[in-house]
N, C-alpha and C positions, 0 to 999 in steps of 0.2 A: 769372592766377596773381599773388599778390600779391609787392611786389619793395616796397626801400627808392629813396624818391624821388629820385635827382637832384639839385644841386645845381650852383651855376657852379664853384666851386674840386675838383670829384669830380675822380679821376682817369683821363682816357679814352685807351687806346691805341690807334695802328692796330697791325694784324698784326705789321708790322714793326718795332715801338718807337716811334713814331713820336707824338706830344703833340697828342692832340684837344681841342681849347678851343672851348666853349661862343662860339657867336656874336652871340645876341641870348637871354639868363635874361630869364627875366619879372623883374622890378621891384618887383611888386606882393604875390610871393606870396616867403615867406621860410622855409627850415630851418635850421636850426641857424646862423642869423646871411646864412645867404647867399642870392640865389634861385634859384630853381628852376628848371629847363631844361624845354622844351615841346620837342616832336614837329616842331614847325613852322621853327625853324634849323636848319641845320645845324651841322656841329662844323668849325671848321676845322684843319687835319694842318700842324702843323710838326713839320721835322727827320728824318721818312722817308728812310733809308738806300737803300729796294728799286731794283732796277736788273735788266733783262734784259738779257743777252749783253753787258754793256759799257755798254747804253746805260739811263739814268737814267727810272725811271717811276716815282717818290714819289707817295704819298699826297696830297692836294688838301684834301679835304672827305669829308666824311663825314655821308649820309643819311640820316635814320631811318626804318626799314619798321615797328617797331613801339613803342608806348608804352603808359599808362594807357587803361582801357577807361571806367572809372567817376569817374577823379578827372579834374577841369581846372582850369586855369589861363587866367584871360582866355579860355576858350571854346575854348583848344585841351589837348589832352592832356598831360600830365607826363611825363618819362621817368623809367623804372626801372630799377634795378640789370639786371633780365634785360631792358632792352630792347636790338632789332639794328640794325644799322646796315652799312650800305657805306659802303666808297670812294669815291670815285673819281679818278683813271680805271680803276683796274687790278680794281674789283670786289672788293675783301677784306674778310674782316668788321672790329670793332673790339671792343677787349674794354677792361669796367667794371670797373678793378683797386680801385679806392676811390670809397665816397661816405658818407656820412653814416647812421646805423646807430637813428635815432629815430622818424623817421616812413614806416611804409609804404602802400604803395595796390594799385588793383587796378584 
């Protein structure tokens, strides 16, 4: 299904509010001024509030289970607006509140 690409400045949340930032954008490939996030980093999670029974289990990182089928970047996949992601450690998904609204893929 086609989604809008990804970029590094998008805005990713974990479940719990918590600020997913792009670890390693490609370089080489650019949208709207910035580049573009692959499949292949993870996102890292600051600022995760979540906590069980008292005790603190924030958000880490963040994996990607799916991206672009047809578009790549340096040989690995693109992320899109609909693509998912975990956690971890605690397993939650993360959701794509902004990204760039010019270029999509599929």
């Amino acid at each position: 299904m086609p989604g809008f690409v990804l970029h590094a400045n998008a805005t990713v949340l974990c479940q719990h509010g918590g600020q997913a930032q792009a670890t390693a954008p490609n370089p080489r490939v650019m949208v709207g001024g910035q580049p573009v996030v692959t499949q292949s980093a993870p996102h890292a999670v600051a600022g995760c509030p979540w906590n069980v029974a008292g005790a603190p289990v924030p958000c880490i990182t963040a994996t990607w289970l799916t991206a672009a089928t047809r578009v790549l970047a340096g040989g690995v996949p693109v992320l899109l607006q609909d693509s998912q992601a975990i956690c971890a450690p605690n397993g939650t998904p993360v959701t794509i509140a902004v990204t760039q609204t010019r270029v999509s893929a599929t």
